[in-house]
KEGU-957843 format. One record per residue (C-alpha): x, y, z; residue number from 1; residue in three letters. Coordinates in steps of 0.1 Angstrom, whole numbers. Example, Ala and Ser with C-alpha at 12.3 -4.5 7.8 and 13.67 -1.06 7.14 Angstrom:
BEGIN
(node (123,-45,78),1,"ALA")
(node (137,-11,71),2,"SER")
//
This chain:
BEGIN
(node (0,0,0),1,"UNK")
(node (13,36,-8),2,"UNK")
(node (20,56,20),3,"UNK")
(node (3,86,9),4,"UNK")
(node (-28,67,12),5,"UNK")
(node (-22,61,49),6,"UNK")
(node (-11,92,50),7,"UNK")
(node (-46,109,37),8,"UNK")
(node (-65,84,58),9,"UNK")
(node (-53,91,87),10,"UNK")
(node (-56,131,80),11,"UNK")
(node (-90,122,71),12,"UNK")
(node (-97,99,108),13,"UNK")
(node (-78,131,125),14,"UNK")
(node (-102,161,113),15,"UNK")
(node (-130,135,116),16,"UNK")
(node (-122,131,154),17,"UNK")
(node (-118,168,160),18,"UNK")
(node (-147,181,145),19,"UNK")
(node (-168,154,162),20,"UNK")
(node (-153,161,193),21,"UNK")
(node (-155,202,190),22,"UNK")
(node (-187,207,172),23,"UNK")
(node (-219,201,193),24,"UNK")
(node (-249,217,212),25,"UNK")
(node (-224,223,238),26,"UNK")
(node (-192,238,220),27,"UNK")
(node (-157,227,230),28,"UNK")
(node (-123,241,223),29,"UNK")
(node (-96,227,209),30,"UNK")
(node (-77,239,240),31,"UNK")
(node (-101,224,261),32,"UNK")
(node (-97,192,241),33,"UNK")
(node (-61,195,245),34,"UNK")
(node (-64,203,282),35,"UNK")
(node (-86,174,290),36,"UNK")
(node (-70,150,271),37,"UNK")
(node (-34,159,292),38,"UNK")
(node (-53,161,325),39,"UNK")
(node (-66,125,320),40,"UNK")
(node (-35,113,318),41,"UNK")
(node (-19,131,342),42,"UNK")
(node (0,157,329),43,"UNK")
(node (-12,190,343),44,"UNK")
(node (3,227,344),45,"UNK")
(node (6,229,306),46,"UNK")
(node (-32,245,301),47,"UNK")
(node (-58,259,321),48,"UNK")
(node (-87,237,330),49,"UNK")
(node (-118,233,316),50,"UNK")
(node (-150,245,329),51,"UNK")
(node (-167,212,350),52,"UNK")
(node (-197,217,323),53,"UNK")
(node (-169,211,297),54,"UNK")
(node (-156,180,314),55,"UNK")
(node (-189,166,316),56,"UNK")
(node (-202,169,283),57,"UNK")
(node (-164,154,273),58,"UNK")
(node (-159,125,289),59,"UNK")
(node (-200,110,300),60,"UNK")
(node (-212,121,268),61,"UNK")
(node (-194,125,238),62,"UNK")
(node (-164,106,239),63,"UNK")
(node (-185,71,248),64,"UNK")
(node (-203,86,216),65,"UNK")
(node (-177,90,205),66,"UNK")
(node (-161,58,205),67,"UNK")
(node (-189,39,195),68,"UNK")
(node (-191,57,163),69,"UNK")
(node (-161,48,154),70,"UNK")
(node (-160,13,164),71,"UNK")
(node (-196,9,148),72,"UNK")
(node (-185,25,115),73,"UNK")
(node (-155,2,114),74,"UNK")
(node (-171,-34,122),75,"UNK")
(node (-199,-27,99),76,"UNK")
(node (-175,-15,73),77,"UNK")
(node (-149,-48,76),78,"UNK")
(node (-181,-69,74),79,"UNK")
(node (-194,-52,43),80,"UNK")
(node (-160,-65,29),81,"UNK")
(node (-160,-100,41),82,"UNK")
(node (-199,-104,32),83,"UNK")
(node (-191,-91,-7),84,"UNK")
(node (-162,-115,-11),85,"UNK")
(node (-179,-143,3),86,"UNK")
(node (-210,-143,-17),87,"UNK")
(node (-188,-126,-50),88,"UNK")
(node (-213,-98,-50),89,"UNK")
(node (-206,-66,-49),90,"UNK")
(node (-241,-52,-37),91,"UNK")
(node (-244,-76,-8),92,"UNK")
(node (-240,-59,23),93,"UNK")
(node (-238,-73,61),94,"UNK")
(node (-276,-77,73),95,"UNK")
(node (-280,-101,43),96,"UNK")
(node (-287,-128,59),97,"UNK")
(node (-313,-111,77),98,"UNK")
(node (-293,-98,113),99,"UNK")
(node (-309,-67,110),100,"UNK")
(node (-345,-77,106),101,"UNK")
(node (-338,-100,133),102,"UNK")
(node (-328,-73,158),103,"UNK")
(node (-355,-48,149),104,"UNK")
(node (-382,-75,157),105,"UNK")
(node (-364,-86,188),106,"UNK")
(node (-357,-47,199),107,"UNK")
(node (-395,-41,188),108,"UNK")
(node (-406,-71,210),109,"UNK")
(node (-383,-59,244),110,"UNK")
(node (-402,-24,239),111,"UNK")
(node (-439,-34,234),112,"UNK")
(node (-440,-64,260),113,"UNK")
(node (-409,-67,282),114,"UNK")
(node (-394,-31,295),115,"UNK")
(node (-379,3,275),116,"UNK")
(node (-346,-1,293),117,"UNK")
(node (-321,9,268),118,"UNK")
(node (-297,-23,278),119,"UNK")
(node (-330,-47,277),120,"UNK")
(node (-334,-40,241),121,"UNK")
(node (-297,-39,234),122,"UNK")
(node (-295,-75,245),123,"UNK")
(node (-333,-89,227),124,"UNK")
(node (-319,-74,194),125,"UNK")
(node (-288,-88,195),126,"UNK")
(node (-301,-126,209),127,"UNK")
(node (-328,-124,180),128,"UNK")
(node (-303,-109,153),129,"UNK")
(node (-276,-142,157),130,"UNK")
(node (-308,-166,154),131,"UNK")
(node (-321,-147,124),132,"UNK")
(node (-286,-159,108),133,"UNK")
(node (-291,-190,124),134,"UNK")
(node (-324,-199,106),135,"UNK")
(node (-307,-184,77),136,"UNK")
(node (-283,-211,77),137,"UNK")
(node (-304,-244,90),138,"UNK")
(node (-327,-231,57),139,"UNK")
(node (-297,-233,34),140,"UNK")
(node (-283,-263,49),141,"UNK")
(node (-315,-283,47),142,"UNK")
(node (-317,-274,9),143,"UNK")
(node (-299,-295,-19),144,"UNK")
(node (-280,-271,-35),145,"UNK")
(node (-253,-254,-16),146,"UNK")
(node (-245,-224,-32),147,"UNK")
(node (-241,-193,-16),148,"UNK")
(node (-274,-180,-38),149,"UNK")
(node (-292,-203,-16),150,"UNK")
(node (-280,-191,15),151,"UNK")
(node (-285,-157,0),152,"UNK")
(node (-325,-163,-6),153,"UNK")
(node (-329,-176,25),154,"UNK")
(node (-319,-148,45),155,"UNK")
(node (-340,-123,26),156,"UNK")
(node (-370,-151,31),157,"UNK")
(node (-361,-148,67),158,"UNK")
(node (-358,-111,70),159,"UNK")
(node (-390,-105,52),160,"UNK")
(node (-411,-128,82),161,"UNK")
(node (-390,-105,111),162,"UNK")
(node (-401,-77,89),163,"UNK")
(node (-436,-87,93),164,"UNK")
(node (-430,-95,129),165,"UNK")
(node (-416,-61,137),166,"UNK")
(node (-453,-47,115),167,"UNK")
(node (-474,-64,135),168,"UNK")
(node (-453,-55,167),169,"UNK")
(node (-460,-17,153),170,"UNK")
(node (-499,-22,150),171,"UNK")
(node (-497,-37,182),172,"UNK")
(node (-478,-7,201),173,"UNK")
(node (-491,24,217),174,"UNK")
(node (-486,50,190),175,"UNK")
(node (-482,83,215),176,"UNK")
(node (-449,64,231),177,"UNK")
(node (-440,24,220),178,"UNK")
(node (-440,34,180),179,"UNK")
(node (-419,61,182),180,"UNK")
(node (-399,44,201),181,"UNK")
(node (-398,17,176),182,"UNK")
(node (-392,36,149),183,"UNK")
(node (-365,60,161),184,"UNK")
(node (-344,23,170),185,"UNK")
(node (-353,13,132),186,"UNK")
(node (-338,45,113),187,"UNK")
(node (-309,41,142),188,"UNK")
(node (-291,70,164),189,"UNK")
(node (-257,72,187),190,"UNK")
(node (-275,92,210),191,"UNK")
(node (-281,66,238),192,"UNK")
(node (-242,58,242),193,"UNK")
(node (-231,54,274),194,"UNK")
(node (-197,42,291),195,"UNK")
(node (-219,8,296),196,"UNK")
(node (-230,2,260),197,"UNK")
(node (-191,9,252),198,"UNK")
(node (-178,-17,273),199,"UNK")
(node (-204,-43,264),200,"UNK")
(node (-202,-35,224),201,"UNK")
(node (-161,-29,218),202,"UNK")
(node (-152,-57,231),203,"UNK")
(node (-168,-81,204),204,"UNK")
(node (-162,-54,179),205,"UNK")
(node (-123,-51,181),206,"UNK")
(node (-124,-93,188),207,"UNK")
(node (-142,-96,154),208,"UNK")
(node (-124,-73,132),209,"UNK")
(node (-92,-82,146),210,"UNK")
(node (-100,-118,135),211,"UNK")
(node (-111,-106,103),212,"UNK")
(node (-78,-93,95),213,"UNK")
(node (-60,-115,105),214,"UNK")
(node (-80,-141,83),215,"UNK")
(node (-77,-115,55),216,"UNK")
(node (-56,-133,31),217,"UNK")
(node (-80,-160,24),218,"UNK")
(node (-110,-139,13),219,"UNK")
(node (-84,-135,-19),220,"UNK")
(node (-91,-171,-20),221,"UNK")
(node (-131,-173,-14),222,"UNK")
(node (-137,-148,-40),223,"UNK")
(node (-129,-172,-67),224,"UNK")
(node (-153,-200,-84),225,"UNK")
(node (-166,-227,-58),226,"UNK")
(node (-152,-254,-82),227,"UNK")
(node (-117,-239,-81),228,"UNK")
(node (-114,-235,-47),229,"UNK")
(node (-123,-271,-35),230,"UNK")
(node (-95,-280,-61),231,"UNK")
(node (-69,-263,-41),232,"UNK")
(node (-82,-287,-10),233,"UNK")
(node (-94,-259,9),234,"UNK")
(node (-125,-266,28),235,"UNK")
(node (-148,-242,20),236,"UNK")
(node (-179,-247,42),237,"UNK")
(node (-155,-243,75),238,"UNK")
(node (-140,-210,60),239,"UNK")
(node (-175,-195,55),240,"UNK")
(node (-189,-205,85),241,"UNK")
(node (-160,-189,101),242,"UNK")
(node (-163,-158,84),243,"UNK")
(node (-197,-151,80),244,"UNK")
(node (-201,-163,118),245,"UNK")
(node (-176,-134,131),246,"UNK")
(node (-191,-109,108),247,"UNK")
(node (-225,-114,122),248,"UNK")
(node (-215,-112,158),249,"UNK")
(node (-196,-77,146),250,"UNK")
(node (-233,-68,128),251,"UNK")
(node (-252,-80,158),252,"UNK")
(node (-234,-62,184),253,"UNK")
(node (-233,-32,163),254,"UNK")
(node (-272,-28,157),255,"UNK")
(node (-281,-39,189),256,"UNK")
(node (-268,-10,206),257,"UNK")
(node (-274,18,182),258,"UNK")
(node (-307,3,156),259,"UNK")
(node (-302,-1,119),260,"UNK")
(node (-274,12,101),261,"UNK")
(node (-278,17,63),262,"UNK")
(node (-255,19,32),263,"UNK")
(node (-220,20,55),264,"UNK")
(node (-213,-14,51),265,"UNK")
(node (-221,-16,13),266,"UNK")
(node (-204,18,0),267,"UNK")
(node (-171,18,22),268,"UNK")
(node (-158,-13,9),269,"UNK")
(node (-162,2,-27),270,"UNK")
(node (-142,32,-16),271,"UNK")
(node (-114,11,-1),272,"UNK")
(node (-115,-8,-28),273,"UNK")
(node (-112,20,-52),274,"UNK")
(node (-82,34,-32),275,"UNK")
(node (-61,-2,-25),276,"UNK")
(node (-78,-30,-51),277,"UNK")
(node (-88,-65,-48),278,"UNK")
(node (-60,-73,-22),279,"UNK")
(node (-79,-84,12),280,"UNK")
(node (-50,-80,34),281,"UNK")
(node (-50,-42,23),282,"UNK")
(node (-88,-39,21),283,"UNK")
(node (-100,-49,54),284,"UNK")
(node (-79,-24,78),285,"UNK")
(node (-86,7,51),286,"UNK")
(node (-121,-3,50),287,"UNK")
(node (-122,-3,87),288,"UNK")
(node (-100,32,89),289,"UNK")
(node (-127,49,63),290,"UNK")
(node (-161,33,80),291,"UNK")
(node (-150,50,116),292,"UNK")
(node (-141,82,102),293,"UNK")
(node (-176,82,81),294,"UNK")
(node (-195,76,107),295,"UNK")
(node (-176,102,130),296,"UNK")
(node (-182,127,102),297,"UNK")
(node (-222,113,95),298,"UNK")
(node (-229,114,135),299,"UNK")
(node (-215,148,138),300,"UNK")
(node (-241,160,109),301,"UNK")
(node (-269,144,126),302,"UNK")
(node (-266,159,160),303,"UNK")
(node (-253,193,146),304,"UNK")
(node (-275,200,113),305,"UNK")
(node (-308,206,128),306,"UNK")
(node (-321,217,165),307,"UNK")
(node (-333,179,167),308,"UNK")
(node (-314,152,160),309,"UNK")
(node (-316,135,127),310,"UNK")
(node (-320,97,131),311,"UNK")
(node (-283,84,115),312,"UNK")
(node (-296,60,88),313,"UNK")
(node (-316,93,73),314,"UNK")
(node (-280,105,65),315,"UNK")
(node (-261,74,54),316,"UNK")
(node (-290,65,32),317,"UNK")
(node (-292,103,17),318,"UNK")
(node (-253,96,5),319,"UNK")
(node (-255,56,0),320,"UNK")
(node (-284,61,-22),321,"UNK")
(node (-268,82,-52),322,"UNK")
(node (-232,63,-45),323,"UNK")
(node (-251,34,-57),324,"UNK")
(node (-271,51,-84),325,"UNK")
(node (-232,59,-96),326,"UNK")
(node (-219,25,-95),327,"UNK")
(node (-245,13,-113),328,"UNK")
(node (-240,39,-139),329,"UNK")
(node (-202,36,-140),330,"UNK")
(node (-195,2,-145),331,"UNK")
(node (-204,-13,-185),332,"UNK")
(node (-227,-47,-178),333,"UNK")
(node (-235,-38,-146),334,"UNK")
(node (-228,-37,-108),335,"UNK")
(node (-238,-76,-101),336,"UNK")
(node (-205,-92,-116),337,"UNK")
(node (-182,-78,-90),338,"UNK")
(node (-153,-60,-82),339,"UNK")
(node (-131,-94,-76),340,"UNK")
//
């Protein structure tokens, strides 16, 4: 990989980080950035401290924010990549095997019957997104062809019935106070991050992506034909299993905490693509570095555009949608034979 393209994406994940951490209802300095940031770890004299309200709004509210942005951006991303390698498509993107529908229904269900505790919901969407993926794959396993088209239909057959569930679950709910709720979840939003939700969503996050990479180098391998690769003795089922089982706990733990998240984990793998090629080992990390500085920058809009905050998927999907009306324009033959 050139250096100057590490070089731009980290400029790029730098000016992300300090506008998201400046700009806000509640301005803050770059001094008092700069002051905070020394006094946490210690090293004090060099600036004056921060007002307490400055302090506060730093480190309770929008660093955990924060942090989860870009730890959201960058799972989804890195499984957007493994997903379109696995199933040699470039169009398919991480909740295609239905984890999102999954973990609407099951965040839908927590609200309407159960309680409206933040981490209640957090944990029904993300049990009810991993057994969306899991009925995904007893569906394709049962069938007698095995190809990953198969596997492909029968998560959009699965999503569709959570996708009915979650309806019905919307006729069912009180429309002054469960629906919104509901709905605000669905269209997704950072703004209920806490230290809490950080220290129960990095974890599996970093885990996953971190496996991801490391695993890298085959995806060079699973994009080729089936045929091809069982003739280089490489056992295909495990390898799939393995990958598309990390990227759905990345997905899972991702939507659970802050709802659906549109069009990140389908466009940033083209970018990264466009900037470093085919080459997995070099795709995965600058996928990951672009999808934590989008969704620093895409967070920042939503919370600083209007006097109320914009619900995130509103803004990924305003930018996702013509990126895709371009790829589908720019390529001769069309988008569905792939970039590998």
């Amino acid at each position: 990989m050139k250096n100057r393209t590490w070089i731009i994406l980290t400029a790029l994940f730098v000016i992300s980080l300090i506008v998201a951490l400046s700009m806000g209802r509640f301005a803050v300095s770059i001094t008092d950035i700069c002051s905070m940031v020394l006094h946490g770890l210690g090293v004090k004299g060099f600036l004056p401290s921060p007002s307490e309200q400055a302090q506060m709004v730093f480190w309770n509210v929008r660093l955990p924010r924060i942090i989860m942005a870009i730890a959201v951006g960058s799972g989804i991303s890195v499984a957007g990549v493994v997903f379109q390698a696995i199933f040699r498509n470039p169009l398919a993107s991480p909740d295609i095997l239905g984890v999102s529908g999954g973990a609407a229904f099951g965040a839908a269900l927590c609200i309407v019957y159960l309680t409206e505790v933040s981490l209640g919901i957090q944990g029904f969407a993300f049990f009810f997104g991993i057994l969306a993926v899991f009925i995904t794959y007893i569906l394709a396993a049962r069938s007698l062809d095995k190809s990953t088209s198969v596997l492909v239909i029968s998560g959009i057959v699965v999503w569709a019935l959570f996708q009915a569930g979650l309806s019905i679950l919307q006729y069912l709910s009180d429309p002054y106070d469960q629906l919104a709720k509901i709905m605000f979840w669905t269209m997704g939003s950072f703004q209920t991050s806490t230290w809490e939700k950080v220290q129960l969503t990095l974890p599996i996050i970093i885990l996953g992506t971190v496996i991801l990479t490391i695993f890298s180098w085959r995806l060079n391998i699973m994009t080729q034909d089936e045929k091809q690769i069982l003739s280089l003795g490489i056992n295909v089922k495990k390898w799939r299993v393995l990958y598309i089982g990390v990227g759905t706990l990345i997905v899972a733990s991702a939507v659970s905490t802050v709802g659906e998240i549109k069009w990140v984990g389908l466009i940033m793998p083209h970018i990264a693509r466009y900037l470093v090629g085919t080459e997995h080992r070099r795709l995965v990390p600058v996928a990951a570095f672009l999808g934590g500085s989008f969704m620093l920058l895409m967070d920042t809009l939503a919370r600083t555009a209007t006097s109320a905050e914009i619900p995130i998927s509103i803004i990924t999907s305003i930018i996702g949608a013509p990126f895709l009306g371009y790829l589908v324009l720019s390529r001769k033959g069309g988008v569905a034979k792939g970039d590998n």
